[in-house]
N, CA, C and O of each residue as an XYZ file, in Angstrom:
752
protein
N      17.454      6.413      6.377
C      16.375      6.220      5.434
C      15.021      6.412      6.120
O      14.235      7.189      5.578
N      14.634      5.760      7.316
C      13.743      6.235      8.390
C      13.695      7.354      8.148
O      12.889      7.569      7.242
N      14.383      8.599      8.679
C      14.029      9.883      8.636
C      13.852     10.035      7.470
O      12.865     10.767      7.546
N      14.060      9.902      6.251
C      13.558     10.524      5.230
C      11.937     10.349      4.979
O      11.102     11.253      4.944
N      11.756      9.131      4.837
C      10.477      8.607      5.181
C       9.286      9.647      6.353
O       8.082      9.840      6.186
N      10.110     10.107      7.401
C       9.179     10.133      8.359
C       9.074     11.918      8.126
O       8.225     12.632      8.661
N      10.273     12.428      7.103
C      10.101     13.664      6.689
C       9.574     13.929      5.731
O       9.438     15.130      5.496
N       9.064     12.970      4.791
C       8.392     12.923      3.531
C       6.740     12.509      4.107
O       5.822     12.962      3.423
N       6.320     11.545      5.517
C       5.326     11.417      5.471
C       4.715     12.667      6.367
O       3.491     12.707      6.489
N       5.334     13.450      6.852
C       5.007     14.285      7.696
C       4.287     15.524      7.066
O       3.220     16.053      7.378
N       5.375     15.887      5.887
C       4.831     16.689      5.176
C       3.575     16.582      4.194
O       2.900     17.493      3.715
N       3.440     14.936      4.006
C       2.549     15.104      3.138
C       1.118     14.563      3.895
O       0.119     14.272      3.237
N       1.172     14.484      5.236
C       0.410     14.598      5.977
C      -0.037     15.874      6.303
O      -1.263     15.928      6.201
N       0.510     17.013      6.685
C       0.009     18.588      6.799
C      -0.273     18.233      5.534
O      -0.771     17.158      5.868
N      -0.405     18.224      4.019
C      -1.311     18.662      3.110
C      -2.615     17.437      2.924
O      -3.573     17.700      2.197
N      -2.536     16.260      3.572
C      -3.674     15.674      3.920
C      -5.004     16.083      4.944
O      -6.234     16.054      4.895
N      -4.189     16.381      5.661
C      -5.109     17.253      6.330
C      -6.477     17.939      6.469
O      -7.515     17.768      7.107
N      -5.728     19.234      5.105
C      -6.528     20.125      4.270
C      -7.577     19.262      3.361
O      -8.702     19.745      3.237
N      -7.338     18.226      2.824
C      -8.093     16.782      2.249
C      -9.323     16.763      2.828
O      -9.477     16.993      4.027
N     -10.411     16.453      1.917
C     -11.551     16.165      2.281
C     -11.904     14.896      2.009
O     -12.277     14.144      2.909
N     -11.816     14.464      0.562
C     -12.460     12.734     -0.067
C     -11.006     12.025      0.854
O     -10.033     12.322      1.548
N     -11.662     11.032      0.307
C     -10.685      9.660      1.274
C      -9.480      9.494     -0.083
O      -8.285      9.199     -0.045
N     -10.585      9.897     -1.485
C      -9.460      9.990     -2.460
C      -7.740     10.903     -2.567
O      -6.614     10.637     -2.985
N      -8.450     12.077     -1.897
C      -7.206     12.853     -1.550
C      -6.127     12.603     -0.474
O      -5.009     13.100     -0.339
N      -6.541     12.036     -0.027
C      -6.216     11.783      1.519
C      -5.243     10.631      1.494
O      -4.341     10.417      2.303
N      -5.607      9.853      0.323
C      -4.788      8.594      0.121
C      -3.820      8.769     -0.866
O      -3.210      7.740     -1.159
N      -3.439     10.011     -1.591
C      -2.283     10.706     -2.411
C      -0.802     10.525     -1.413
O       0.323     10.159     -1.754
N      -1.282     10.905     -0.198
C      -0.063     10.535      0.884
C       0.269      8.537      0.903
O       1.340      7.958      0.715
N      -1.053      7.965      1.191
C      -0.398      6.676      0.926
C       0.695      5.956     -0.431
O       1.665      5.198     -0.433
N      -0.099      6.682     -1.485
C       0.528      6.246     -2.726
C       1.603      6.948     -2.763
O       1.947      6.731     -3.925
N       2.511      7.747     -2.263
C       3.753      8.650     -2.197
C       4.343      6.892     -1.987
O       4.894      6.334     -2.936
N       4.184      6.341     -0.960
C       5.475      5.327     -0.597
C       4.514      3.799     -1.182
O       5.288      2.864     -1.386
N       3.348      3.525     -1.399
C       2.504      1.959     -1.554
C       2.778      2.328     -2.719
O       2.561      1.309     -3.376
N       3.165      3.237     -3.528
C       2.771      3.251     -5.346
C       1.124      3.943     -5.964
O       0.215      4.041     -5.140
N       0.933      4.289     -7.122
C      -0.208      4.709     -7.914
C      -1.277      3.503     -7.594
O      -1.008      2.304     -7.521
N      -2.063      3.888     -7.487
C      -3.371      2.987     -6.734
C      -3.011      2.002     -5.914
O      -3.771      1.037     -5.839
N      -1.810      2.016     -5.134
C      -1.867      1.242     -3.634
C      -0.699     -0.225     -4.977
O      -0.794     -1.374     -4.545
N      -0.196     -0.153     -5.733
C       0.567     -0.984     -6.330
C       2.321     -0.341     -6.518
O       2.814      0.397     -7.370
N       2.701     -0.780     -5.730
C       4.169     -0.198     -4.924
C       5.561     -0.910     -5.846
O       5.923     -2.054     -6.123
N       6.161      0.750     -6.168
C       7.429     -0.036     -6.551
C       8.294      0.515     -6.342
O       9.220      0.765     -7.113
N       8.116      0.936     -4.820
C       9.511      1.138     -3.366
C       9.923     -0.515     -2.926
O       8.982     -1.308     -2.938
N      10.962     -0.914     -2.636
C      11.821     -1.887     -2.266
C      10.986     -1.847     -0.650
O      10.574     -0.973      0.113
N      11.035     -3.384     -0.690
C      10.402     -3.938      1.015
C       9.164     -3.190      1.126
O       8.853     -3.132      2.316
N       8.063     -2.405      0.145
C       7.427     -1.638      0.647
C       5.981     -2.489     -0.387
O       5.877     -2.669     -1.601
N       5.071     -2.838      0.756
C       3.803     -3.915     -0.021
C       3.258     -2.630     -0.725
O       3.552     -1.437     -0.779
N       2.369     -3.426     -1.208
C       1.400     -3.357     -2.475
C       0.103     -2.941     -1.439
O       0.156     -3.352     -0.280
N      -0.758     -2.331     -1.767
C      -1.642     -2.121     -0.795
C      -2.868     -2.578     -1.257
O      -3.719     -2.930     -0.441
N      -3.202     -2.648     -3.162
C      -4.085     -2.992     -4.097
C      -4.818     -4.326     -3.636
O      -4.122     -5.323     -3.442
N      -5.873     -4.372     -3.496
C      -6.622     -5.597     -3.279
C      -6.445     -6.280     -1.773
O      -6.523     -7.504     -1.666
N      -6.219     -5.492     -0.688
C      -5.913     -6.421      0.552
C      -7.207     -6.134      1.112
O      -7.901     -5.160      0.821
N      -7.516     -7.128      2.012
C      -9.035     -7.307      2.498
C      -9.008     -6.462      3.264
O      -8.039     -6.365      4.017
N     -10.149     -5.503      3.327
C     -10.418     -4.512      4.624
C     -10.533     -4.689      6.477
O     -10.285     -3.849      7.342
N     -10.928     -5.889      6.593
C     -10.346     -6.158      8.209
C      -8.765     -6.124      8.630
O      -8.291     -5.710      9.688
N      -7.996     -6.749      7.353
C      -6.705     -6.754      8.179
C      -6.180     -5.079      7.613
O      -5.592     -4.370      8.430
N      -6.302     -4.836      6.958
C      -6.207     -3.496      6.762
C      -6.714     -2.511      7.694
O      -6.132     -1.434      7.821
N      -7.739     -2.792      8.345
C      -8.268     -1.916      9.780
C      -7.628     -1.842     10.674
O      -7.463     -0.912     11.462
N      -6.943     -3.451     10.598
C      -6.499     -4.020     11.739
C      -4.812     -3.069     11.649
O      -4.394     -2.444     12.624
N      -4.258     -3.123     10.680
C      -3.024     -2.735     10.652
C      -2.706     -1.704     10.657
O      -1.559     -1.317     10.884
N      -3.902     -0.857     10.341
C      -4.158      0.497     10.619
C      -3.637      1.140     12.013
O      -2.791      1.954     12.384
N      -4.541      0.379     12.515
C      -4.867      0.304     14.071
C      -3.968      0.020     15.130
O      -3.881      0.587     16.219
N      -3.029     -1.329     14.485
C      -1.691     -1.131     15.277
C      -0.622     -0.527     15.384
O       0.227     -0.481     16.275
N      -0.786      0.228     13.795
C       0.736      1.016     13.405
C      -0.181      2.667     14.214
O       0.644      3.507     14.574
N      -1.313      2.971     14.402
C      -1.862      4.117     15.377
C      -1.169      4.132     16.351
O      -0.400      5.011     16.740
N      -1.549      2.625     17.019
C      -1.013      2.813     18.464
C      -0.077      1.907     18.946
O      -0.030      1.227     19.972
N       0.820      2.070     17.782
C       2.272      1.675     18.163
C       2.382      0.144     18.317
O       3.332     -0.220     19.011
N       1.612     -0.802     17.816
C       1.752     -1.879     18.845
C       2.397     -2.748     17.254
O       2.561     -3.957     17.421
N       2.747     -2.205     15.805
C       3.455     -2.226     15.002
C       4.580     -1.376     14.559
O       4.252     -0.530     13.727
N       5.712     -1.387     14.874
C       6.527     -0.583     14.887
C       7.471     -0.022     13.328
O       8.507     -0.510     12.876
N       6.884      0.820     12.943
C       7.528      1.388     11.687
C       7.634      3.069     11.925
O       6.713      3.607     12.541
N       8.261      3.524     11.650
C       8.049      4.890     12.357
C       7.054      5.905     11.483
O       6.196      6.610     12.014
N       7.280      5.862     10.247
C       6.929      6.407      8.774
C       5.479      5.950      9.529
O       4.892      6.798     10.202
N       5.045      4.882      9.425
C       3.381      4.520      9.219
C       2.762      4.881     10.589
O       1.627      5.349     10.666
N       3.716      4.597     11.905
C       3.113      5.385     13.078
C       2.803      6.954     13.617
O       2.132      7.521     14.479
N       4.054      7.377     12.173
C       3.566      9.114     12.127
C       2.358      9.481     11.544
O       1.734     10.358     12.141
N       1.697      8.864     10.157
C       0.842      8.192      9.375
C      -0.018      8.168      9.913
O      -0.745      9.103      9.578
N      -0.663      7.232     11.075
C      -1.439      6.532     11.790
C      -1.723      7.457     12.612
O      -2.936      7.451     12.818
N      -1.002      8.538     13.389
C      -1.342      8.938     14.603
C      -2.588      9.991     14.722
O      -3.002     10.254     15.851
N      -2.985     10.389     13.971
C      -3.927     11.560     13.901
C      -5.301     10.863     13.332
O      -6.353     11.501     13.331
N      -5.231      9.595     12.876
C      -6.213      9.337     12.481
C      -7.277      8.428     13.494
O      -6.957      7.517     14.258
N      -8.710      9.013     13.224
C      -9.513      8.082     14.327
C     -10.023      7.004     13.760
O      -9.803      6.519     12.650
N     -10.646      6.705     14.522
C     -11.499      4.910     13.986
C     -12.427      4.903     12.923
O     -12.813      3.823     12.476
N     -13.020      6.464     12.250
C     -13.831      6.817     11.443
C     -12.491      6.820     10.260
O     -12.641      6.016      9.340
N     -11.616      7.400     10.245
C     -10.502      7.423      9.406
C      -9.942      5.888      9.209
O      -9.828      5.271      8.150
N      -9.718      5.581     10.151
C      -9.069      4.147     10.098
C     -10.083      2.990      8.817
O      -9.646      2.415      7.820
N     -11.528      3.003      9.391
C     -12.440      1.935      8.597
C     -13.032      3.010      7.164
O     -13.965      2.677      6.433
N     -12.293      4.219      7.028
C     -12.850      4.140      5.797
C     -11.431      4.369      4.619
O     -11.577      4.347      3.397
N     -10.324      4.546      5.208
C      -9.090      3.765      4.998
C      -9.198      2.519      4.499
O      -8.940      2.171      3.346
N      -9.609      1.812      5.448
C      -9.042      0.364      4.949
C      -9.996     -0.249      3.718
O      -9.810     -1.099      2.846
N     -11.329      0.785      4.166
C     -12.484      0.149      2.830
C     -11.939      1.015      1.543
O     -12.184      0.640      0.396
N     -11.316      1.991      1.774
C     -10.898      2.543      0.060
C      -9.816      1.148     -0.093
O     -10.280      0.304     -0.858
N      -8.790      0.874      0.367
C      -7.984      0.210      0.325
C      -8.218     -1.123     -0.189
O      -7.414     -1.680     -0.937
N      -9.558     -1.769      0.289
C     -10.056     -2.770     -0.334
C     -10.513     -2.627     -1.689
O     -10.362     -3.615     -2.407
N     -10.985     -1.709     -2.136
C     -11.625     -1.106     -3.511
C     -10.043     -1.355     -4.661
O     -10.038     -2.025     -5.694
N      -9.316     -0.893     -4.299
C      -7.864     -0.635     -5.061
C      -7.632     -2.084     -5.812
O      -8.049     -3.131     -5.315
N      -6.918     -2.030     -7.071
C      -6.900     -2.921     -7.892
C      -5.322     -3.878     -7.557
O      -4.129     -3.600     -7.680
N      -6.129     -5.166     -7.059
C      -4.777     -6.292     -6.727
C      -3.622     -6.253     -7.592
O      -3.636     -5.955     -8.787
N      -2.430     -6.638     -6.762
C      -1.263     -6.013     -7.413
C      -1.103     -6.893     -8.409
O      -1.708     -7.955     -8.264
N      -0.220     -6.706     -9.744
C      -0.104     -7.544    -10.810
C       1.603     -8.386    -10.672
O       2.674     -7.827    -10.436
N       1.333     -9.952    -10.929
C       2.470    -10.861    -10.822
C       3.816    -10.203    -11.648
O       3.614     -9.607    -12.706
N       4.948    -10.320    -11.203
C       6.022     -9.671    -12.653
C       5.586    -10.418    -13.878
O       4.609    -11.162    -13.961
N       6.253    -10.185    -14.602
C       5.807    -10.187    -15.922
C       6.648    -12.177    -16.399
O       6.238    -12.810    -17.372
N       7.532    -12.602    -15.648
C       7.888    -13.670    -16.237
C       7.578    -14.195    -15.004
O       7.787    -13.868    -13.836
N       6.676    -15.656    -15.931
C       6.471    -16.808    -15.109
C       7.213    -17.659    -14.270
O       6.670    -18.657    -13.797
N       8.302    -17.408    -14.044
C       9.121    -17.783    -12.928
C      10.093    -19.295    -12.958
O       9.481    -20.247    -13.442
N      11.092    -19.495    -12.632
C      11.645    -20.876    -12.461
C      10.661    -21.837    -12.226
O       9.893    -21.875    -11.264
N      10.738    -22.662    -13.224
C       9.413    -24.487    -12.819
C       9.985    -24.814    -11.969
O       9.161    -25.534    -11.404
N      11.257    -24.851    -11.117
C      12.115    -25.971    -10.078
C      12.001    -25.271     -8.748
O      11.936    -25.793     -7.636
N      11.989    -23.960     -9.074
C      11.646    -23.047     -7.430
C       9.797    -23.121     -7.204
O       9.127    -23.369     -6.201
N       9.445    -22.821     -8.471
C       7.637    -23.168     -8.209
C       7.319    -24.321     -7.625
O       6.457    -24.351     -6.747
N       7.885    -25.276     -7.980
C       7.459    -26.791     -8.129
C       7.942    -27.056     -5.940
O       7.278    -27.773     -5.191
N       9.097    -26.298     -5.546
C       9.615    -26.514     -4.406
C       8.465    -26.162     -3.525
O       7.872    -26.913     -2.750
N       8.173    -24.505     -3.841
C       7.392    -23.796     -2.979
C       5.950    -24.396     -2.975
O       5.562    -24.944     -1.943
N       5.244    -24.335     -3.920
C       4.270    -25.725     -4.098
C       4.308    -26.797     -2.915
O       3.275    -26.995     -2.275
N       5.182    -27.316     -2.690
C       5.160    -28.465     -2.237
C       5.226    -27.968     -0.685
O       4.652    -28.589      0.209
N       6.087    -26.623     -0.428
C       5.960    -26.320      0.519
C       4.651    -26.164      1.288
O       4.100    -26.742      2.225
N       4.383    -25.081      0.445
C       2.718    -24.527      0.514
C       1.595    -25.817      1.340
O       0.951    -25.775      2.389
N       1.784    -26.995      0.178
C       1.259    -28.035      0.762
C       1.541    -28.440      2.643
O       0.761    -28.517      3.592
N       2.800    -28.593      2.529
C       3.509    -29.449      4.003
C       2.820    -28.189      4.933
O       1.943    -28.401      5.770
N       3.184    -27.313      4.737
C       2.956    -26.166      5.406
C       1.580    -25.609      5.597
O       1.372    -24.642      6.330
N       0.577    -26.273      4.883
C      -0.895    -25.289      4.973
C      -1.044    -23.846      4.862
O      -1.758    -23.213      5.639
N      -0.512    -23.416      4.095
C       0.351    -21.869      3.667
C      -1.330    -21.758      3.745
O      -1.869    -21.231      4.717
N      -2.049    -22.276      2.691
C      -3.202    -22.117      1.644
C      -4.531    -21.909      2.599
O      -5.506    -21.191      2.377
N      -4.238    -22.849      3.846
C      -5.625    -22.738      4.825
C      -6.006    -21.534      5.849
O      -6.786    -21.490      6.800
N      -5.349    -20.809      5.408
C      -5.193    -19.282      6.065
C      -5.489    -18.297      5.274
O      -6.380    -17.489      5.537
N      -4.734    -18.260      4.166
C      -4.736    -17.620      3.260
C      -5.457    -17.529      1.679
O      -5.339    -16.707      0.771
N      -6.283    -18.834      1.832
C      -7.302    -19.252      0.818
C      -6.016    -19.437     -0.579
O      -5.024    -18.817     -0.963
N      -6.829    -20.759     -1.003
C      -5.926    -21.235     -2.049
C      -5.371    -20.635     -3.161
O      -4.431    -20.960     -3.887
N      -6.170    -19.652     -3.157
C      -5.423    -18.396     -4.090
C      -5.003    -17.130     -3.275
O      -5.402    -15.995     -3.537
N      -4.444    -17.343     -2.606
C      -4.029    -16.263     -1.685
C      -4.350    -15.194     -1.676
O      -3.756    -14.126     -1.824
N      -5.433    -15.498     -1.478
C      -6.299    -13.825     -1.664
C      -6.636    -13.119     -0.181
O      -6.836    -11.907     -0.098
N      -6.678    -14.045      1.027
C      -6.805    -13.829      1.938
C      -8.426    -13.458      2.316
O      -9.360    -13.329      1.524
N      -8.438    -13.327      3.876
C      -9.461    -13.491      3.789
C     -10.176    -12.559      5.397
O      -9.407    -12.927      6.285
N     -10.967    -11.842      5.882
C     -10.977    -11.247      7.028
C      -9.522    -10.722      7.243
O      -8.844    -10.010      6.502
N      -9.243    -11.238      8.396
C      -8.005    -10.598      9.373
C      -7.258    -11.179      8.502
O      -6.464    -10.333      8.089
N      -7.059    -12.349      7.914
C      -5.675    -12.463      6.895
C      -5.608    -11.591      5.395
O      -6.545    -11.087      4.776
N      -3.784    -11.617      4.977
C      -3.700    -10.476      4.484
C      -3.751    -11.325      3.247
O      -3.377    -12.495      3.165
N      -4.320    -10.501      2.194
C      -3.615    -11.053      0.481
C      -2.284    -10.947      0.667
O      -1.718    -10.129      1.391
N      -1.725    -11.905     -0.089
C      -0.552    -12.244     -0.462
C       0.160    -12.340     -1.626
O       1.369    -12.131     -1.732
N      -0.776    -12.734     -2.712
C      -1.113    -12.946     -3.750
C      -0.587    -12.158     -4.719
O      -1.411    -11.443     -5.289
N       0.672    -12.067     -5.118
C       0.961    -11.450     -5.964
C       2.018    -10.217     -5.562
O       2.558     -9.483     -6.389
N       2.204    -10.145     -4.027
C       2.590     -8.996     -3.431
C       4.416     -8.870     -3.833
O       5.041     -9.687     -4.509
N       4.910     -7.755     -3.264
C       6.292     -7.697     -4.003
C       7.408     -9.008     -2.670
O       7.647     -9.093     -1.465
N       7.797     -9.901     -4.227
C       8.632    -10.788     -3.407
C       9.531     -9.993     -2.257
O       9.450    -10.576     -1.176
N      10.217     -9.019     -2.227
C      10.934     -8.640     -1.211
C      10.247     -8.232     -0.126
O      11.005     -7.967      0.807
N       9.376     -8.115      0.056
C       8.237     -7.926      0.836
C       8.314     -8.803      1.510
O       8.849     -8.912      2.613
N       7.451     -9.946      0.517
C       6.881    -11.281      1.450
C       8.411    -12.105      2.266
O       8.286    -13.087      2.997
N       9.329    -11.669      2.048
C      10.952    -12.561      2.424
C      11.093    -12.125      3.508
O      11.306    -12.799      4.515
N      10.946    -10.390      3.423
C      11.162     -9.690      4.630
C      10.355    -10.337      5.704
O      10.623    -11.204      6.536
N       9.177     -9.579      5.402
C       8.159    -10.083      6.134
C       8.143    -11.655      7.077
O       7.942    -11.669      8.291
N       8.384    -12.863      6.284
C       7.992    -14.109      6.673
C       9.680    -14.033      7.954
O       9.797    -14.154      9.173
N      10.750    -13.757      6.732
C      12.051    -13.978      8.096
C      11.581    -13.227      9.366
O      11.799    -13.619     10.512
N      10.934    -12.138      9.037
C      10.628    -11.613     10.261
C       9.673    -12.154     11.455
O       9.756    -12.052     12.679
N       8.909    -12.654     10.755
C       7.827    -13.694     11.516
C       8.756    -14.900     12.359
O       8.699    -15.396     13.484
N       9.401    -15.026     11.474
C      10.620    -16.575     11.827
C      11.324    -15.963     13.301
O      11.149    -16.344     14.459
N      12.047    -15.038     12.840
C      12.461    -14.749     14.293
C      12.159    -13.590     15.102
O      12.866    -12.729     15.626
N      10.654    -13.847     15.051
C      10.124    -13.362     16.074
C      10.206    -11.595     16.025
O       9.429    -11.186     16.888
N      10.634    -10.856     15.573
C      10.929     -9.489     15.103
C       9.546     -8.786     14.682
O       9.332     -7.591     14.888
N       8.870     -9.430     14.231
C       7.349     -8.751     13.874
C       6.385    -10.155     14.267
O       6.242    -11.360     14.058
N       5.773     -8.760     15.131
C       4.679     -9.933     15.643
C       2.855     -9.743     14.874
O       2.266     -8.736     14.479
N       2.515    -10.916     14.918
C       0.646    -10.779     14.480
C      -0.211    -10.912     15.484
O       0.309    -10.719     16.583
N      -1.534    -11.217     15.498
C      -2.293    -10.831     16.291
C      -2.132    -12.336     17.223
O      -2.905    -12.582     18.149
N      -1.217    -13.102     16.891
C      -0.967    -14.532     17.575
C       0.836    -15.063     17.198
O       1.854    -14.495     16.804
N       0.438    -16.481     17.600
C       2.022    -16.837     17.303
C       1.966    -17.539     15.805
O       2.834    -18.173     15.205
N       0.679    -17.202     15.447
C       0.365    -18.519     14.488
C       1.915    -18.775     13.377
O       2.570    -19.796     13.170
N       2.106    -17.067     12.742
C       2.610    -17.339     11.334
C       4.571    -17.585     12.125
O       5.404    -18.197     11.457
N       4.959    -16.949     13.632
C       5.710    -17.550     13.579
C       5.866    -19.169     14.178
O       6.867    -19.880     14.095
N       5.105    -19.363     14.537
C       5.104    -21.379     14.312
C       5.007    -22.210     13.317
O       5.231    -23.420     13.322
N       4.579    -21.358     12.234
C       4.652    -22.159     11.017
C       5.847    -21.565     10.477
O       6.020    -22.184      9.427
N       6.658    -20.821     10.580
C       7.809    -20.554      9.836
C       8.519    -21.344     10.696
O       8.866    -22.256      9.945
N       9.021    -21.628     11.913
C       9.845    -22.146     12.862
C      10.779    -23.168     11.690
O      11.777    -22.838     11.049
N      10.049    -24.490     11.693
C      10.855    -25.305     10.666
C      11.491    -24.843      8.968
O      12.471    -25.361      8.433
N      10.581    -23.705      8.351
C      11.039    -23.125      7.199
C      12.432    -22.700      7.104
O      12.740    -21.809      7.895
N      13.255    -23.084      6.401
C      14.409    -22.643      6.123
C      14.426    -21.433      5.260
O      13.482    -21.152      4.521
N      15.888    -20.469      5.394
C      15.666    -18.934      4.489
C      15.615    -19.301      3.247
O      14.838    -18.593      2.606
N      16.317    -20.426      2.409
C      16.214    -20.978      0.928
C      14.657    -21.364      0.831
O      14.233    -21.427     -0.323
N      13.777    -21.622      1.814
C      12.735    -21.919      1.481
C      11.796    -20.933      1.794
O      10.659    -20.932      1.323
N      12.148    -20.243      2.430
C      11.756    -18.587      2.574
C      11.547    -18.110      1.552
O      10.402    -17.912      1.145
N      12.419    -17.866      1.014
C      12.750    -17.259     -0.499
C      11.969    -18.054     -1.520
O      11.414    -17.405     -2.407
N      11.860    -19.243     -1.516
C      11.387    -19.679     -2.788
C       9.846    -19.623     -2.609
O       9.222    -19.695     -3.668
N       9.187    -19.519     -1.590
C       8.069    -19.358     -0.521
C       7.505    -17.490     -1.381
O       6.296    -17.590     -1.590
N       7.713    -16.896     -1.574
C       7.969    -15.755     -1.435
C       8.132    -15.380     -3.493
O       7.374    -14.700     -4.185
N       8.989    -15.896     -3.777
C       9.299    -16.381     -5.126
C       7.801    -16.449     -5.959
O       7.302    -15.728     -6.823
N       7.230    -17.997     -5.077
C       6.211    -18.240     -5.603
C       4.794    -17.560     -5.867
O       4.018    -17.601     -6.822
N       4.767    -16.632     -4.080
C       3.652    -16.472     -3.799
C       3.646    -15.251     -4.451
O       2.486    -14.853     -4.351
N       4.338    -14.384     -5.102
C       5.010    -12.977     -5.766
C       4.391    -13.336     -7.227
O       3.695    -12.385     -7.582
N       4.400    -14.319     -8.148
C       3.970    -14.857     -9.045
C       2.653    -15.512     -9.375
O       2.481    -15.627    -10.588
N       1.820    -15.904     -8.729
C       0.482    -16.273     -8.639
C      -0.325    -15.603    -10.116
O      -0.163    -14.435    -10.468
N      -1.047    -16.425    -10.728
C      -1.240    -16.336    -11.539
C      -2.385    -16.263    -11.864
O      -2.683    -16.132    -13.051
């Protein structure tokens, strides 16, 4: 599946290239994030509404490898720091992704909630998870995403610019992973 990815971004990188606006240029992102950066590839975020620092930032590591995806490091590699920050500022412009359409289990909300609390999910990520500088929106992003993502934090498999998010997952269990994820997918 990798290679397909890295043969689909390759190619549509040679016709980025030729691209002049940042608008054209980002036709290659929306191939795999979705129509205006709102994604509906499996494990694959939402790009709509994420704050432009961590978006620079992620830019920047999947460039130079120090995030490992192969698709986004083929992506990344040609682009400079002028590409990178005006990337991440279209990216900020893009319209935040929208919650599914049903309001979700009250008994898994009501869990993750409480999590959120024990956990200080919220003091990082601003109480509406909108995020904020170097932290990412969350807010609404595709639950399989955020599951992936957080187990991955848990054991250590994807790293951030610290240990922060895996020390706060350490005690999280995967049922609470999930409902973690559940919740934050639904935001309202």
């Amino acid at each position: 599946m990798h290679k397909i990815f890295a043969a689909l971004a390759l190619v549509l990188l040679a016709s980025s290239v030729k691209a002049e606006t940042i608008e054209e240029r980002a036709v290659t992102c929306f191939a795999c994030h979705g129509e205006h950066g709102q994604s509906e590839t499996e494990i694959t975020p939402s790009l709509g509404g994420q704050q432009a620092p961590y978006a620079l930032i992620q830019l920047f590591m999947f460039r130079e490898k120090l995030r490992d995806f192969e698709p986004m490091n083929e992506m990344a590699k040609p682009l400079t720091d002028d590409d990178l920050r005006a990337f991440s500022d279209f990216i900020a412009k893009l319209p935040k992704p929208q919650p599914p359409p049903d309001a979700g289990d009250p008994a898994r909300l009501a869990r993750a909630q409480a999590l959120v609390q024990q956990h200080r999910c919220n003091s990082c990520h601003n109480t509406d998870f909108s995020g904020k500088d170097n932290v990412p929106r969350i807010a609404d992003q595709r639950e399989d995403y955020l599951t992936k993502t957080m187990r991955e934090y848990k054991d250590n498999t994807r790293h951030g610019y610290d240990g922060t998010m895996a020390e706060v997952l350490q005690p999280v269990t995967s049922d609470q992973i999930a409902d973690l994820a559940y919740y934050i997918a639904r935001l309202r």
